[in-house]
C-alpha positions as CSV (number, residue, x, y, z in Angstrom):
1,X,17.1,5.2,-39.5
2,X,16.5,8.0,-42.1
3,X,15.1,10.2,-39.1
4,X,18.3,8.8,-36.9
5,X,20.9,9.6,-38.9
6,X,22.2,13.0,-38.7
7,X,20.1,14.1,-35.2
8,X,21.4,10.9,-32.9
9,X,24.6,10.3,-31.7
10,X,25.7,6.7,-32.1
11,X,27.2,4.1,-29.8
12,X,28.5,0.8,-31.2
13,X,28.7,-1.7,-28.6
14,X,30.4,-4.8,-29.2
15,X,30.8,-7.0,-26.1
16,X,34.0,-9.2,-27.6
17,X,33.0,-13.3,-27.5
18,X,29.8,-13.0,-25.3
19,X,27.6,-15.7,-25.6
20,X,23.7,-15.4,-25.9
21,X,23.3,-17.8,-23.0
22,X,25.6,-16.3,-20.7
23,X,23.5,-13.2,-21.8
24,X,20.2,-14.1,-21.3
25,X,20.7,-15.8,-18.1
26,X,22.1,-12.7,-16.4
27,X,19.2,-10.8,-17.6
28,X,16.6,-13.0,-16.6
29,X,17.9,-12.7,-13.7
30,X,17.8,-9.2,-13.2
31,X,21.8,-9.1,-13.0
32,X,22.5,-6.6,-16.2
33,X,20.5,-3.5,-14.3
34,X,22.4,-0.5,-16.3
35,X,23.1,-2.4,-19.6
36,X,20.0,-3.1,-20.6
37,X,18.2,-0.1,-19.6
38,X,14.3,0.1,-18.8
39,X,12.5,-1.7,-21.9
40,X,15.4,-2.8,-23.7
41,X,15.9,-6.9,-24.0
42,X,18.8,-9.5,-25.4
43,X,17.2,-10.4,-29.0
44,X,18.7,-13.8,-30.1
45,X,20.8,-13.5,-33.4
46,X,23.1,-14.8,-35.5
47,X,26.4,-13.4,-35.6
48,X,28.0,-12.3,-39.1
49,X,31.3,-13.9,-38.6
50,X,32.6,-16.8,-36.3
51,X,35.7,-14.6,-34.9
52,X,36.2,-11.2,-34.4
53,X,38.0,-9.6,-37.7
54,X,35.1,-11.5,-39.6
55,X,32.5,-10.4,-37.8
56,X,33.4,-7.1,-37.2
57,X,34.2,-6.5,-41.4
58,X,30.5,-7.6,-41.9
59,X,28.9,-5.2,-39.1
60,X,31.1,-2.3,-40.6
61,X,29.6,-3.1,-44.2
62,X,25.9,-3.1,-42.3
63,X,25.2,-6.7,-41.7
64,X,24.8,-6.6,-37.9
65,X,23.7,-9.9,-36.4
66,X,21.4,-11.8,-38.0
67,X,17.1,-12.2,-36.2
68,X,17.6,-16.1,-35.7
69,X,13.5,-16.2,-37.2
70,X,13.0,-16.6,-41.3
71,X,13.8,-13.5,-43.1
72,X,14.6,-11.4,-45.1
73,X,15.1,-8.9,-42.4
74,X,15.6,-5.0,-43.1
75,X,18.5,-3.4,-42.3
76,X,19.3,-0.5,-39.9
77,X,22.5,0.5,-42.6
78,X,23.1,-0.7,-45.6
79,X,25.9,0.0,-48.4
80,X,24.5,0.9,-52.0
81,X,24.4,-2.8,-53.3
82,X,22.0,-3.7,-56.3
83,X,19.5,-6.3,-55.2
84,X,20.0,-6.1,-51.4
85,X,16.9,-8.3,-49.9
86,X,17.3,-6.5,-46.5
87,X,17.2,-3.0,-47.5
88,X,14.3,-1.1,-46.9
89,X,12.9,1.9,-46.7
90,X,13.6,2.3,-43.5
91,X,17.4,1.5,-44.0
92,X,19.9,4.1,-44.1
93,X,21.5,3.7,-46.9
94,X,24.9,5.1,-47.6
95,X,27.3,5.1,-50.7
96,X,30.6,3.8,-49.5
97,X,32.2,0.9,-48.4
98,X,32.1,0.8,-45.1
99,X,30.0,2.5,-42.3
100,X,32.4,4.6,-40.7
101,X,33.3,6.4,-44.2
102,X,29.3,6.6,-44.8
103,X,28.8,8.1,-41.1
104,X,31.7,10.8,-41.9
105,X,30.0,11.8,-45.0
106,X,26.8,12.2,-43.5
107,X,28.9,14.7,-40.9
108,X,30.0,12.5,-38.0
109,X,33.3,12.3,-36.0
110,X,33.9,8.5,-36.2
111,X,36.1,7.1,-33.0
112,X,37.1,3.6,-32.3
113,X,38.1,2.5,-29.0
114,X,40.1,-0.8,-29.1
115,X,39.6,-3.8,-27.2
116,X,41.0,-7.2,-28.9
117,X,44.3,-7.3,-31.0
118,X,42.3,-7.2,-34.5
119,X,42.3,-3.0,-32.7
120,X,45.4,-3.1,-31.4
121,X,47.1,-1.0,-34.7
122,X,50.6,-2.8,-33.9
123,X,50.2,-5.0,-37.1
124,X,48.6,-3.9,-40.2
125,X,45.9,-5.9,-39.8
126,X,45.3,-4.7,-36.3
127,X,45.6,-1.4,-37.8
128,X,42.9,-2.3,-41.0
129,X,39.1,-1.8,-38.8
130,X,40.5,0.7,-36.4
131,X,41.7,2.5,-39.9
132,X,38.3,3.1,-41.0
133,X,37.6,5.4,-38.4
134,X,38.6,9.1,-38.7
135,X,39.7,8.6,-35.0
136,X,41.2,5.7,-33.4
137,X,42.7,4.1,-30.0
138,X,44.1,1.7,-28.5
139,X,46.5,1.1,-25.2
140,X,47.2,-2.3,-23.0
141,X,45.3,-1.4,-20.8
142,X,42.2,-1.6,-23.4
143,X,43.6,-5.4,-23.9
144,X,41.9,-8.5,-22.6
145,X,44.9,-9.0,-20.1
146,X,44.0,-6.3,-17.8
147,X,40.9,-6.7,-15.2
148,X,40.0,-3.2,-15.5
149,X,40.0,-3.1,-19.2
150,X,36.6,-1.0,-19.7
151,X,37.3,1.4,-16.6
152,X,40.0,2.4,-19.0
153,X,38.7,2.5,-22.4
154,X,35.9,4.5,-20.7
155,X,38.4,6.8,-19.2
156,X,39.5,7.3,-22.9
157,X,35.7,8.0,-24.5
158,X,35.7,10.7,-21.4
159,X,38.7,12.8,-22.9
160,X,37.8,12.8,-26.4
161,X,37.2,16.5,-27.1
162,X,33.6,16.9,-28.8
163,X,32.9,19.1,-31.5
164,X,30.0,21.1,-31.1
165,X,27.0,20.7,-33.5
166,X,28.8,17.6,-34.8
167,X,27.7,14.1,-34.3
168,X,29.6,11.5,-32.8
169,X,29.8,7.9,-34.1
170,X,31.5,5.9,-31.6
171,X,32.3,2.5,-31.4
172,X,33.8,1.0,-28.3
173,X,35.4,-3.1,-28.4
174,X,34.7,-4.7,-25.1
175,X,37.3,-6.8,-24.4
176,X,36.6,-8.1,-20.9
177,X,34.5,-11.3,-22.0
178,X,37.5,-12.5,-23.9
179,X,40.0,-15.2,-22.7
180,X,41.1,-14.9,-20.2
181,X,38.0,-14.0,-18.6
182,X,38.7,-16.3,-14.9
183,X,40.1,-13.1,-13.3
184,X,36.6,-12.3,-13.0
185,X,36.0,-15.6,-10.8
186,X,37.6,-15.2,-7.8
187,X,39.2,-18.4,-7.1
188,X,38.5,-19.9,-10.8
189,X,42.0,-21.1,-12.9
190,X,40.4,-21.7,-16.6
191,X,37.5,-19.5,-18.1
192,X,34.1,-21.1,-18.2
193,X,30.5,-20.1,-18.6
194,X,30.7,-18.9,-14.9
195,X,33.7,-16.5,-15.5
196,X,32.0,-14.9,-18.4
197,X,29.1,-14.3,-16.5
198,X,31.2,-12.9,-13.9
199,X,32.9,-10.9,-16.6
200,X,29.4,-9.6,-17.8
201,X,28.6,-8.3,-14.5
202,X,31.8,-6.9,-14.3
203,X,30.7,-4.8,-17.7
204,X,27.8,-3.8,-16.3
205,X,29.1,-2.5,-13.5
206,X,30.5,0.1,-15.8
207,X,28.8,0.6,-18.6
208,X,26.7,3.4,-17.7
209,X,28.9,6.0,-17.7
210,X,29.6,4.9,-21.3
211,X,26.3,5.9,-22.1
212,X,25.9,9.2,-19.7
213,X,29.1,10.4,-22.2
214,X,26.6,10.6,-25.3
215,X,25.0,14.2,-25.1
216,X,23.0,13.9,-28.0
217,X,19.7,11.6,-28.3
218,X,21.6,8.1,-28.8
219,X,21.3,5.2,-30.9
220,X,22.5,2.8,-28.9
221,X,23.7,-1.0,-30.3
222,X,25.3,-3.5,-28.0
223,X,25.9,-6.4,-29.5
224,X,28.3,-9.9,-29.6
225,X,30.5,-10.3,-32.2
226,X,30.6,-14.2,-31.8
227,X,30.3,-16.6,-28.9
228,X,32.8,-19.4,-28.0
229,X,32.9,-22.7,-27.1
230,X,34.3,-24.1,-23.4
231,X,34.1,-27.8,-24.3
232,X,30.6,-28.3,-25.8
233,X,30.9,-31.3,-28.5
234,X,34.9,-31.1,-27.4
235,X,35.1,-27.8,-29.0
236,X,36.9,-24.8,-27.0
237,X,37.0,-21.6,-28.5
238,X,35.8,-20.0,-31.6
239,X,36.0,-19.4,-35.3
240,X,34.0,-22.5,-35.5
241,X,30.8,-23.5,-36.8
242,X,29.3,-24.6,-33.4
243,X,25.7,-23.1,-32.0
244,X,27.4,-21.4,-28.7
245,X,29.8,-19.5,-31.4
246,X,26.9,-18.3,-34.1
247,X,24.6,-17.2,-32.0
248,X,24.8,-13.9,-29.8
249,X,22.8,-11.9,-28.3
250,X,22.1,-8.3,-29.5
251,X,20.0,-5.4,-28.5
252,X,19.3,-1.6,-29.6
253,X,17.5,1.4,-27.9
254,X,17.0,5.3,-28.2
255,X,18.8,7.4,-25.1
256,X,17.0,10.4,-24.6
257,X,18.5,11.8,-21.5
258,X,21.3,14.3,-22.8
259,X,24.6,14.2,-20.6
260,X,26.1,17.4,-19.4
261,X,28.0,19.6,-21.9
């Protein structure tokens, strides 16, 4: 990462509530063709945080989701912290307390695009992770209500004027795997493992002009935040301790195709 940081662009990928099994069935199937690009694969991990402000406070410190195998396990960022286990020398290591402000120091432009309410900036503490950035958004149409939600927040990334020389930390909140995911179903009325998948495919569909918008050599991390529960044990949802919620499925890969200037 000490080779990374400073030459790559990075892209943040958080694919809100996505489940590892919803994820690795799709891509065993060969149904996630432009998210997991040629070489790249789901790795099975444990999520930081059981909900989304959790979680997301963690990754944002460095602690993005967990291998499930027996550690320690380095880090790709980590905050100064005496006695860290999982930094490295690989790690990038920054002196701040939070990733964003580490990025900016190192000379990124830090944007957040919004998905969830924990981005939505109407309260103050749905204004506290997208405040971290130096550069943040969010609309209703980024929200999990609307079917198009990534179209737009894409739309968004496509606009942000780019400075040139300077590198670009951006993280994007995918919201579309959230309740209520069924839209995604045609003919489905509650979300279930099916609409997610649905959902997924519906992300996918999209997600590659996300990454043709990075014009540098890209870090790319696409990750869940946390899965969720649709009745397994009589559980439905998620800030839980249940298997479905902790684990998630995570994945990172170099793009070295440059987009158009």
């Amino acid at each position: 990462m000490n080779e990374v940081v400073g030459s790559h662009d990075i892209l943040l990928v958080t694919l809100d509530t996505l489940r590892y099994d919803v994820a690795a069935e799709l891509a065993d199937a060969g149904r996630l063709p432009n998210l997991l690009p040629t070489g790249a694969r789901w790795e099975r991990r444990h999520s930081p945080g059981s909900f989304t402000y959790a979680s997301h406070a963690a990754m944002f410190a460095g602690f993005l989701p967990t291998p499930v195998t027996p550690g320690p396990h380095p880090r790709l960022f980590a905050a100064t912290f005496p006695g860290s286990e999982t930094t490295a020398g690989g790690t990038w290591v920054f002196d701040a307390p939070d990733l964003p402000t580490g990025l900016a120091r190192a000379g990124y432009h830090t944007v957040c695009i919004g998905g969830v309410g924990f981005f939505n900036k109407l309260t103050p503490l749905g204004s506290a992770l997208p405040g971290l950035f130096a550069e943040s958004h969010w609309a209703p149409e980024f929200g999990v209500t609307n079917p198009a939600s990534l179209e737009h927040q894409i739309d968004r990334a496509a606009a942000l004027p780019r400075q040139p020389g300077r590198p670009l930390f951006l993280f994007v909140n995918v919201s579309a795997l959230h309740q209520p995911n069924h839209v995604y179903l045609p003919g489905a009325a509650t979300d279930s493992k099916r609409s997610q998948a649905a959902a997924l495919e519906y992300v996918d569909r999209h997600i590659g002009r996300l990454y043709a918008l990075m014009r540098r050599p890209c870090l790319v991390i696409v990750c869940s935040d946390h899965g969720t529960a649709y009745g397994e044990d009589g559980h439905v949802g998620h800030r839980i301790g249940h298997e479905v919620v902790w684990t998630v499925p995570y994945t990172e890969f170099i793009l070295e195709r440059h987009a158009a200037v």
